[in-house]
VEXROVEX-505313 format. One line per 3 residues: number of its first residue (from 0); their letters; for each residue z, x, y of C-alpha. Coordinates in steps of 0.2 Angstrom, whole numbers. Each point is the difference from the previous one (the first is absolute). Last residue first. Layout:
BEGIN
NUM> A> Z:X:Y | ... $
This chain:
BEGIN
427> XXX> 115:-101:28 | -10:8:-13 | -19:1:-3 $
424> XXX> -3:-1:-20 | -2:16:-11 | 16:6:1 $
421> XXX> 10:-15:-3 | 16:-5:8 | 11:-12:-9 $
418> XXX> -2:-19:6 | 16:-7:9 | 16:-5:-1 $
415> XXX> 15:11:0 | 14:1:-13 | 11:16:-1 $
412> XXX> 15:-7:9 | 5:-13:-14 | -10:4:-15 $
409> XXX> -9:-19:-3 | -7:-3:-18 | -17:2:-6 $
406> XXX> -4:-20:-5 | 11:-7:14 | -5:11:16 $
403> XXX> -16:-3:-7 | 3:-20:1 | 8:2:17 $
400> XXX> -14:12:7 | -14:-15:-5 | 10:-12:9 $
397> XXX> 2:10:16 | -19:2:-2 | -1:-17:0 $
394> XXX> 11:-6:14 | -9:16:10 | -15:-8:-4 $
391> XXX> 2:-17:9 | 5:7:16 | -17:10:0 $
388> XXX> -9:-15:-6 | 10:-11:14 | -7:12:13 $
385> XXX> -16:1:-6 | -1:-16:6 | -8:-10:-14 $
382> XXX> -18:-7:-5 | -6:19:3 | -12:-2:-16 $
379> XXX> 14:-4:-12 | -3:18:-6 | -4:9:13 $
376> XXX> 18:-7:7 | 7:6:-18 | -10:16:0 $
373> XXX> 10:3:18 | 15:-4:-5 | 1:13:-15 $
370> XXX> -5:12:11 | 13:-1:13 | 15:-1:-12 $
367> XXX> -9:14:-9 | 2:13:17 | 18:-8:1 $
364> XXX> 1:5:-18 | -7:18:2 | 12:2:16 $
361> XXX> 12:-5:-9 | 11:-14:-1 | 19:-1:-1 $
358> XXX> -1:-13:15 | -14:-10:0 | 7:-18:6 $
355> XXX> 7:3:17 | -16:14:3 | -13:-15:-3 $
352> XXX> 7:-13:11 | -1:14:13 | -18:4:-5 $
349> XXX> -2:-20:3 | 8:0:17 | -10:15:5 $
346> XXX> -18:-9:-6 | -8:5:-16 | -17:3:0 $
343> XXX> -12:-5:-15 | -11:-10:12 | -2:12:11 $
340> XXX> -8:11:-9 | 14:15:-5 | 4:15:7 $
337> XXX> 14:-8:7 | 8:-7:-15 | 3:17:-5 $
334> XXX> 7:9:15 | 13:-16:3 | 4:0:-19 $
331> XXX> 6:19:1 | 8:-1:17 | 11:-16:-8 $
328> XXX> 5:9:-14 | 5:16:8 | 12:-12:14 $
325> XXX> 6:-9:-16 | 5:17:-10 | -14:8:-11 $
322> XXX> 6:7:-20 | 5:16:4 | -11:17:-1 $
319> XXX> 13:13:3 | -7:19:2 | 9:14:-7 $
316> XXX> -3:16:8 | 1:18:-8 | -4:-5:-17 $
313> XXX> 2:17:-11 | 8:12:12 | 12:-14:6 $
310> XXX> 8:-3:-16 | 8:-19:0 | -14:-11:-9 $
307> XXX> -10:12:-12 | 18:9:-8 | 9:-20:1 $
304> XXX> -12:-3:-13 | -12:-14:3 | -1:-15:-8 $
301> XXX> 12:-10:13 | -13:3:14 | -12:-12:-8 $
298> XXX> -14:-5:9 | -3:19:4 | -13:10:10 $
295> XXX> -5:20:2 | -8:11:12 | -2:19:-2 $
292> XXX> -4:11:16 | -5:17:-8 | -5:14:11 $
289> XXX> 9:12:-7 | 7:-6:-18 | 1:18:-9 $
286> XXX> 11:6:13 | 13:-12:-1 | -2:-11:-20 $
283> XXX> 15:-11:0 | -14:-13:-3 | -7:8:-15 $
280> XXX> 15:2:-10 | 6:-18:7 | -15:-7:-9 $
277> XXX> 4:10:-15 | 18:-3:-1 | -7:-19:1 $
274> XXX> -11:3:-16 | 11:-5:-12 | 11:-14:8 $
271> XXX> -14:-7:6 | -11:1:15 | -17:-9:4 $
268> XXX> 6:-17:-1 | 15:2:13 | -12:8:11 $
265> XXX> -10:-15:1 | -12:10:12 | -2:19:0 $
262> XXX> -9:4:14 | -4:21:2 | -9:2:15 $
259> XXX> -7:17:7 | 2:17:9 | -3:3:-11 $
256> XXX> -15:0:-13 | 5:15:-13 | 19:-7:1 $
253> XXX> -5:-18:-5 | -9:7:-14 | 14:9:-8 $
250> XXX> 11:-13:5 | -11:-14:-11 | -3:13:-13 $
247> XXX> 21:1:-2 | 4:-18:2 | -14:-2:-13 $
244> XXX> 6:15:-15 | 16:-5:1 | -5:-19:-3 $
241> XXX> -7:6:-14 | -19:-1:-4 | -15:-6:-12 $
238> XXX> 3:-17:6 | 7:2:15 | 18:-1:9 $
235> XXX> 1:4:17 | -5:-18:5 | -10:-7:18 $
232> XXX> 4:12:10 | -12:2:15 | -6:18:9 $
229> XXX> -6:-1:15 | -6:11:13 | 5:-4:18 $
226> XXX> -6:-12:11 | 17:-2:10 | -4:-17:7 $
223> XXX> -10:-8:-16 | 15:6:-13 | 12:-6:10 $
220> XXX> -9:-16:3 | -1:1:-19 | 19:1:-4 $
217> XXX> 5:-12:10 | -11:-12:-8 | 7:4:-16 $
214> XXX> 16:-1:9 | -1:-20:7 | 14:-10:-7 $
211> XXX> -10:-6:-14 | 8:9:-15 | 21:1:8 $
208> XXX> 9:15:8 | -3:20:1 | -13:11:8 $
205> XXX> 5:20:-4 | -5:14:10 | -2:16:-4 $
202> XXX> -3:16:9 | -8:18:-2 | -2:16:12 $
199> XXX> 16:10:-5 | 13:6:14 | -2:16:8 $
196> XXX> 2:-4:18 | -17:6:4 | -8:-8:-16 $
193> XXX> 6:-18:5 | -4:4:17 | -17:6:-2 $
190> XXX> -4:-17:-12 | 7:-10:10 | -16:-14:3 $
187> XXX> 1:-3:-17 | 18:-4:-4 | 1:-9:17 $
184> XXX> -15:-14:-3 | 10:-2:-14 | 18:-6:5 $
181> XXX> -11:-8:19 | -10:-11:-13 | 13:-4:-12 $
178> XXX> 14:-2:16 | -15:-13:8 | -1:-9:-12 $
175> XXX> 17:-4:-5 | 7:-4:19 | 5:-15:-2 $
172> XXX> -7:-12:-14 | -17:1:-6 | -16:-10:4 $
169> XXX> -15:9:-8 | -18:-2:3 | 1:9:15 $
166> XXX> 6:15:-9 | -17:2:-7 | -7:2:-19 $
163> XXX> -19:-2:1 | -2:21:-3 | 12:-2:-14 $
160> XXX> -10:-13:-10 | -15:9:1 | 7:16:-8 $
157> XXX> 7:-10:-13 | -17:-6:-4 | -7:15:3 $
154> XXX> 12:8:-13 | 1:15:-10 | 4:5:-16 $
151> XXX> 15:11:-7 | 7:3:-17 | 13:-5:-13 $
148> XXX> -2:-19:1 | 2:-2:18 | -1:12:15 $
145> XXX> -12:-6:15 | -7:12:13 | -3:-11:14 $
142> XXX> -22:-2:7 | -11:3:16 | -2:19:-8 $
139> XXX> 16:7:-8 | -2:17:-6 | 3:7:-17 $
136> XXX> -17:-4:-3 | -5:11:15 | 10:14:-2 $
133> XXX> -2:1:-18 | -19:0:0 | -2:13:15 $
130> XXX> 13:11:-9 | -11:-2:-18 | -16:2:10 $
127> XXX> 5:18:7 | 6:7:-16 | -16:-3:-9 $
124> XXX> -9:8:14 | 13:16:2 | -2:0:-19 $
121> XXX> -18:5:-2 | -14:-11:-2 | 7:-17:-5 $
118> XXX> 8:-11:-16 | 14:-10:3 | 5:-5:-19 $
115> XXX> 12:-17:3 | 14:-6:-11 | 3:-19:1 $
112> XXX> 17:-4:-8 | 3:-13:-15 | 18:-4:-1 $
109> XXX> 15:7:-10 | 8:-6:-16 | -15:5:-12 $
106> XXX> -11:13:10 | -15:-3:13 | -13:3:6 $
103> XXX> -15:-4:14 | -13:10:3 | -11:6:17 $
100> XXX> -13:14:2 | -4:5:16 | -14:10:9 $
97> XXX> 4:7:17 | -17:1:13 | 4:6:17 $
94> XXX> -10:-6:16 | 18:-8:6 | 2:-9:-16 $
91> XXX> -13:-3:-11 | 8:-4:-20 | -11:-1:-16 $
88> XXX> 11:-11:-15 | 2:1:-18 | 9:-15:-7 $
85> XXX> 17:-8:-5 | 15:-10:5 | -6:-1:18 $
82> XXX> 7:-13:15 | -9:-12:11 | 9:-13:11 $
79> XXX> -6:-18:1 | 1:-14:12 | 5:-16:5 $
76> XXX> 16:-2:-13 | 10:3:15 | 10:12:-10 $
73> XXX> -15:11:-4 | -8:-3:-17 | -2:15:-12 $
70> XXX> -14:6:-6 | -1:15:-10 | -16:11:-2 $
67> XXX> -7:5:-16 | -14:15:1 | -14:2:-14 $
64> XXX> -5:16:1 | -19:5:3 | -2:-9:15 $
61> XXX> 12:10:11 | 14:-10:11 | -3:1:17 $
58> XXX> 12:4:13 | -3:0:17 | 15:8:12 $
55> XXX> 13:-6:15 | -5:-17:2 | 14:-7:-9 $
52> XXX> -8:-5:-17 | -2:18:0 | 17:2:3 $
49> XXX> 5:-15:-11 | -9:9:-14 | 5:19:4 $
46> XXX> 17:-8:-4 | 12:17:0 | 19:-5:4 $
43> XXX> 3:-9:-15 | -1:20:-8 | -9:1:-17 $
40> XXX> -9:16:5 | -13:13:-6 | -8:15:7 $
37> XXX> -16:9:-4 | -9:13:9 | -20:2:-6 $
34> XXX> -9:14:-11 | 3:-7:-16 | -4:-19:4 $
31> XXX> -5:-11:-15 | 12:13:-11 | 13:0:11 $
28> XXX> -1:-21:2 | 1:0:-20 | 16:12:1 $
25> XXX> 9:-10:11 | -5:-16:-8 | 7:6:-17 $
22> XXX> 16:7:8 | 3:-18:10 | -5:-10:-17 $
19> XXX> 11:8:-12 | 16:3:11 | 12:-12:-4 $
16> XXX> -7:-2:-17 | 6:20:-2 | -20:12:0 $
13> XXX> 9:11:14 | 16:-1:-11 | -13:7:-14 $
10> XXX> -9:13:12 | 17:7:7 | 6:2:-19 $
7> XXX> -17:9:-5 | 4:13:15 | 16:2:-5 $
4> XXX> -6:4:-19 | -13:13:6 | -15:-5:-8 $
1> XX> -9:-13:10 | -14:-8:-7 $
């Protein structure tokens, strides 16, 4: 026992509930392995388990004590990822063996965090495979870095659904594409001439207009063409965190992988009157943002404050997504009804009489419209011209829109019909 009274206070705040279990640990670890370097860390970065998992190590928890391992489900629901509450493992990585010790705590009002015991021959060893293990986790391999919920996870699926997004597959008005693709295609490309001149290495662009008129989309084939790491926002706000505390992990992150992709879609529902200074905070952020290319959509414009909408230095270029003129309309049915079997193809005087009767659709509606009519043929086992199911369907769809219209209210200039965009389904 400690007598100097200073001494004796340390070892009681040591002994606190919020540090029981770490200072007991410690010192059991110390007693197994006297003559061995020590570290511990709670960091997100370091996940020996998805870096062994990986590839990039073996792990193999030890016999003796019993180990528990956290499944979770990826969002595919296909497979499986592996994480550690508890246990002792034996680590080889590159011919060098690391023991680790792994338990999770916590204290009333705050989650449970995973601390990790990285025990190895000297300190240059240790310190070695805790870089190795944060670099590589921190890292995006074949997947995008999703924020939700207070922390990040990472997406094949999401991943997947980028690397299928083309700009083939989208039929927009004017020149839209091609000023998205030319606007960033420029920011990286620049680089030397942004730094030359002085001026700070970041942009934001904002897509803007009705769900269903094609930005989701936009956003991936972006995305796909300028192969870049990813960071998607789903929520700032978690369970066991502020929304302070997620717009700035996000940014912290994003800065340690630029140059990267910071996608914020739905802005209007990730900001709020009490973290918008926050977001704005981060996004008038110069030297701190190098590298960073942020990319954010809106259904509804009017939510915003004027301070997101008119800066320049926060969204640099606003993008309109209207709902699709005639001309737009009738490009969109023509591609397609010709990818199509034969008998589920329209001719150009049917398309036509399609464009006369669909205006105010999306392109998620016109992409329904086609759907619908095609379960209907299958349906009546092909007893119809498709032709006449297609006319037919718009009548009820038009039908369906007049009832909602009906039972939620019309808001003159705000109303647009379509499906709302969903992450996890292919956009228009």
């Amino acid at each position: 026992m400690p007598t100097d009274p200073s001494e004796a206070r340390l070892l009681d705040a040591l002994r606190s509930p919020e540090n029981a279990v770490a200072t007991d640990l410690t010192a059991a670890v110390r007693r197994l392995r006297p003559a061995s370097f020590i570290a511990y860390s709670e960091i997100y970065a370091f996940d020996p388990m998805e870096f062994a998992q990986l590839g990039q190590a073996t792990i193999t928890p030890r016999s003796a004590v019993p180990s528990l391992l956290h499944w979770g489900r990826t969002e595919s629901g296909n497979d499986v990822w592996t994480t550690a509450r508890s246990g002792w493992f034996d680590v080889t990585w590159q011919g060098v063996g690391v023991e680790l010790v792994a338990a999770t705590f916590g204290v009333a009002g705050a989650g449970p965090e995973t601390g990790w015991w990285i025990v190895g021959p000297d300190e240059a060893a240790v310190k070695a495979f805790f870089l190795a293990v944060c670099r590589y986790t921190e890292d995006v391999h074949g997947q995008v870095l999703v924020f939700n919920d207070g922390e990040f996870s990472k997406s094949t699926e999401l991943h997947h659904a980028v690397k299928a997004a083309s700009w083939d597959d989208l039929v927009l008005p004017g020149a839209l594409a091609r000023d998205i693709r030319a606007d960033a295609r420029r920011f990286f490309e620049r680089r030397a001439f942004y730094e030359s001149h002085r001026l700070p290495w970041k942009r934001g662009l904002l897509f803007i207009g009705p769900p269903g008129n094609g930005k989701t989309h936009s956003v991936r084939a972006l995305l796909n063409e300028l192969d870049r790491p990813i960071i998607f926002v789903r929520g700032f706000q978690g369970r066991n965190q502020s929304v302070a505390g997620g717009v700035a992990q996000v940014f912290e992150r994003a800065r340690r992988m630029a140059p990267a992709v910071v996608v914020l879609e739905d802005l209007d529902c990730l900001v709020d009157e009490s973290s918008r200074s926050l977001l704005l905070n981060e996004l008038d952020g110069v030297a701190r943002n190098h590298g960073l290319f942020v990319v954010a959509t809106t259904n509804h414009p009017e939510k915003l404050d004027r301070s997101l909408l008119d800066r320049p230095s926060r969204f640099d270029r606003k993008f309109h997504f209207p709902l699709p003129d005639a001309e737009v309309r009738r490009a969109y049915l023509s591609r397609l009804t010709s990818r199509e079997a034969e008998p589920l193809q329209l001719s150009p005087l049917a398309i036509e009489a399609l464009v006369e009767r669909t205006n105010g659709f999306t392109f998620a509606y016109l992409k329904e419209l086609l759907l619908n009519a095609s379960l209907t043929w299958a349906d009546e086992d092909g007893a119809r011209a498709f032709e006449a199911v297609a006319r037919e369907t718009v009548t009820l769809l038009k039908a369906d829109l007049k009832t909602a219209d009906v039972s939620l209210g019309s808001r003159q200039g705000v109303r647009s019909i379509g499906f709302a965009e969903a992450l996890d389904r292919p956009a228009v």
